[in-house]
N, C-alpha and C positions, 0 to 999 in steps of 0.2 A: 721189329724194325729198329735201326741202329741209326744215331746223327750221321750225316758226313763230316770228316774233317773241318770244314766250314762254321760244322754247326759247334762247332768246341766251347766258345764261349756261351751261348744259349744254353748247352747242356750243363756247364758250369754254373750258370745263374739259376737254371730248374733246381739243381741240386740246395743250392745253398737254402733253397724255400721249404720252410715247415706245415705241408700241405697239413689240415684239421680233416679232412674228410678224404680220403681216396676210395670208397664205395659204400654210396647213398642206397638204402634201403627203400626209400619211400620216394613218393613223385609231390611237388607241391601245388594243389590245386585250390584254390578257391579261399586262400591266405591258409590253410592248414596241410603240414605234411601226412600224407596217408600213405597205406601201402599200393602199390601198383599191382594190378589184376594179371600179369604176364611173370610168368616164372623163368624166361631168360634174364641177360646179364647184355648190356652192351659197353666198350671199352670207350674208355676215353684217352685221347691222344694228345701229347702236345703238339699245336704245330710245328712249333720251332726244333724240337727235337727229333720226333717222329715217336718219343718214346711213350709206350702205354704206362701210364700211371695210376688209373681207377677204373671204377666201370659205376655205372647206373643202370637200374631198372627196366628191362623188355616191357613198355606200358602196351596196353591193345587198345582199341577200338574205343571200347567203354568207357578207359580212360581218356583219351581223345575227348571222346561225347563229356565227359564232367568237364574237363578243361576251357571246352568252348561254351559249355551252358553259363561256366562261371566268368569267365570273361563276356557275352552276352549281357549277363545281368547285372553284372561292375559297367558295365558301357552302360544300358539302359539305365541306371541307378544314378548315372554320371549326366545325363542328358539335362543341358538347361543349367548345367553350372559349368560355365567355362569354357565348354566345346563352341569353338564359333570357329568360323571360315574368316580369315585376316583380309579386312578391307583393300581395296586398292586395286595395282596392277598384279599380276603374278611377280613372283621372285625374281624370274630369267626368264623373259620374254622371245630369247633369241634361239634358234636350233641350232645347235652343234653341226649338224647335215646340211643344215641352207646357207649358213653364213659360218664364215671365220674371222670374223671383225669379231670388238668387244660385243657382248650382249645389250643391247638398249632396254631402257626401262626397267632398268635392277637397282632392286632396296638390298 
């Protein structure tokens, strides 16, 4: 996939960048990188240009399931220091759909 004419200056700023990484071997789970269980490659795209510039690791399933087990246990481990629901009214009290005035009762 190519810029459009549009995208001339984006492409221009992509380039001027000394990307350190354009294809990541490993997935990072659990605060350590390890290697991913899936033997594909998936591209990665700028959006601004449309151009591929790397790729990262086809993860499966398994990997999936370590991902989540470890964020689980970082949430669980985290519980009871700092996670709290912010007193008061909600943020925006008002629906978008019901009303077009300002929202009332916003912090």
């Amino acid at each position: 996939m190519t810029a459009a004419p549009h995208d001339v200056p984006a492409l221009a700023a992509r380039t001027a960048l000394t990307l350190p990484y354009t294809h990541v071997d490993d997935i990072f789970v659990d605060g350590a990188w390890i290697p991913a269980r899936g033997t594909g490659r998936n591209p990665v795209t700028d959006p601004a240009t449309g151009e591929v510039w790397g790729s990262v690791p086809d993860g499966t399933l398994d990997d999936v399931d370590a991902a989540v087990a470890a964020a689980r246990t970082a949430f669980d481990a985290a519980r009871g220091r700092g996670w709290s629901r912010p007193s008061g009214p909600p943020i925006c009290c008002a629906s978008p759909r019901k009303s077009r005035s300002a929202p009332r009762n916003c912090r």
